[in-house]
C-alpha positions, 0 to 999 in steps of 0.5 A: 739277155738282159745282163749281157746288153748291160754288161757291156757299154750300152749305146744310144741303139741299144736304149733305142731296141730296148726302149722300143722307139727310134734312135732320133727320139733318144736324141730328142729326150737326151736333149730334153725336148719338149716334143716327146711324149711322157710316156716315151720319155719314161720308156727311154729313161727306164731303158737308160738305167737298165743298160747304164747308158753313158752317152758319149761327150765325143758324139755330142761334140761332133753334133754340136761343136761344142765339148760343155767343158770348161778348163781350170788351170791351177797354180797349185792344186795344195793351196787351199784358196782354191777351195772356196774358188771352185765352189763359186765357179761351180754354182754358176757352170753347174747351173749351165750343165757344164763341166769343170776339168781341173788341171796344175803345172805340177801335178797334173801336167805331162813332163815338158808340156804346157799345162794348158796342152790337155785342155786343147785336147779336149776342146774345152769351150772356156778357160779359167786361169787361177793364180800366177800361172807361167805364161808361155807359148801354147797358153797364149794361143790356147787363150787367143781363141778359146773364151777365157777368164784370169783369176785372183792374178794380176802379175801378167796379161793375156790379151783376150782375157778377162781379170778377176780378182780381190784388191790386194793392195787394200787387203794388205792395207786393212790387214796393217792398220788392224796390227797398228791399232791395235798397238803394234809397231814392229809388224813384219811381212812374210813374202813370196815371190808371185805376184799377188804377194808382191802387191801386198808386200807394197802395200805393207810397206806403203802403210807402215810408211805413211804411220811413220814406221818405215824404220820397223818395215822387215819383209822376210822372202818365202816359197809359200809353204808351211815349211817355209813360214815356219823358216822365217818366222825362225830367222825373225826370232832368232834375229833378236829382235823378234816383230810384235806382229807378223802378216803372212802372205797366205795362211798357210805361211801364217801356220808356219809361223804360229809353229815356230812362235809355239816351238819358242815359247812365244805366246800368240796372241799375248806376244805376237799377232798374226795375221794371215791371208785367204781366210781358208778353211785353216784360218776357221779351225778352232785351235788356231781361230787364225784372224785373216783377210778374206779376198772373197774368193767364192764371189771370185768364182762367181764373177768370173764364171759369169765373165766367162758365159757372156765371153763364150756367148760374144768372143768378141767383147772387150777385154774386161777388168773386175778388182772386188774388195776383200775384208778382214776376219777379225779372230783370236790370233790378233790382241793389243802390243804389250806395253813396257 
């Protein structure tokens, strides 16, 4: 009897009949009142696991308004930055017993619908928005009354939103002084064409132009694949007149370039330095000990998911704006220029 209750999906009268208590007391402990007893609270919890007793977000919805989800909106889902994002979002919605549902335009998004257009089906009770995500119509309703938070973009607006974000301008800046005093001159920047990669592509041309090298600026346009760093880092070499150092807007970029260095005999760092973005997981491993600015995406994650209760607790706050500053990972793919 026992296996056929289970065998099919349980609902809340089943653990109710087998608890030997009313349905409303089952409420209550799914709630975790503190009105129900310790003992009957035991006999619900043990009737839960007997019948794996699911209970439905559908009905919780319906009796509190409320879905507890939250939706996260990608702009690629391969980018590893979003790796250490997600963490920090995670330790603050987790702790509030919310759920995260992630989505992309790419992957998970049904062919001609707006990637936003799940999120709105499932009623979710916030938004985060992560990277240069493409506005359109849906996204700019769905932000309008759902709580929502921008992260780590700063190329477009959404009224009823809040940004968080690193300093772009001052991680590329740090990022182009290291390279120079170190001794480079002829430091190029591999580029894209979002828009946290434009602001860095600025503000390597702002730096190298106030230490007078405005001659040696060479900014070389990419998709920001691995593929397409390996690309430009080709065309700089082939060039003959290949950089002493190389920023790449991400790090996934700067590996592509570290391939090309390596397929051309050009040592890293003797010969050429580099220097990526996002300090991921791929900048720590050892045989590329990548030296990277560190946009501090998990305090991101954190600041943004606090944004985002105080908007879900008060709709009607003021638009909000929070730039954090990055730093730089100093590690072995950066050394001194040759000197002749």
């Amino acid at each position: 009897m026992k296996h056929q209750e289970a065998s099919k999906r349980a609902t809340i009268y089943d653990v109710a009949r087998v608890a030997g208590v009313s349905r409303a007391l089952v409420s209550l402990v799914l709630r975790d009142s503190p009105k129900v007893s310790a003992e009957k609270r035991q006999a619900v919890a043990e009737a839960i696991a007997e019948l794996d007793y699911r209970p439905s977000n559908a009905a919780r919805w319906l009796a509190s308004g409320r879905t507890r989800i939250v939706g996260v909106l990608l702009d690629d889902l391969a980018n590893p930055w979003f790796v250490e994002l997600l963490d920090g979002l995670q330790s603050v919605l987790g702790e509030q017993n919310l759920r995260m549902v992630l989505s992309d335009p790419t992957y998970l998004a049904r062919p001609g619908e707006s990637p936003v257009s799940a999120f709105m089906e499932l009623r979710v009770d916030g938004l985060i928005i992560a990277g240069d995500v493409q506005t359109d119509d849906d996204l700019l309703r769905a932000t309008a009354h759902t709580p929502t938070v921008v992260v780590g973009a700063r190329a477009f607006e959404l009224p009823s939103a809040d940004l968080v974000t690193n300093d772009d301008v001052a991680g590329a800046r740090i990022a182009v002084e290291h390279l120079i005093s170190l001794g480079h001159k002829d430091i190029a920047y591999l580029t894209a064409s979002t828009g946290s990669a434009a602001l860095r592509a600025k503000s390597y041309q702002d730096t190298m132009a106030s230490h007078g090298l405005q001659e040696q600026i060479r900014v070389v346009h990419t998709d920001l694949s691995e593929h397409s760093g390996f690309e430009a880092m080709n065309s700089l070499i082939d060039s003959g007149r290949p950089p002493t150092a190389v920023l790449a807007a991400n790090d996934v970029l700067a590996v592509g370039a570290l391939s090309s260095a390596d397929d051309h005999g050009m040592r890293v760092p003797a010969q050429l330095s580099l220097v990526g973005y996002d300090n991921t997981y791929l900048a720590g491993i050892r045989h590329l000990s990548l030296t990277s600015v560190d946009p501090v995406s998990r305090d991101v994650g954190v600041r943004a998911a606090r944004l985002l209760l105080e908007r879900m607790a008060e709709p009607s706050l003021p638009q909000r704006t929070e730039v954090l500053t990055p730093r730089l990972v100093v590690r072995n793919s950066t050394a001194p220029a040759l000197t002749h």
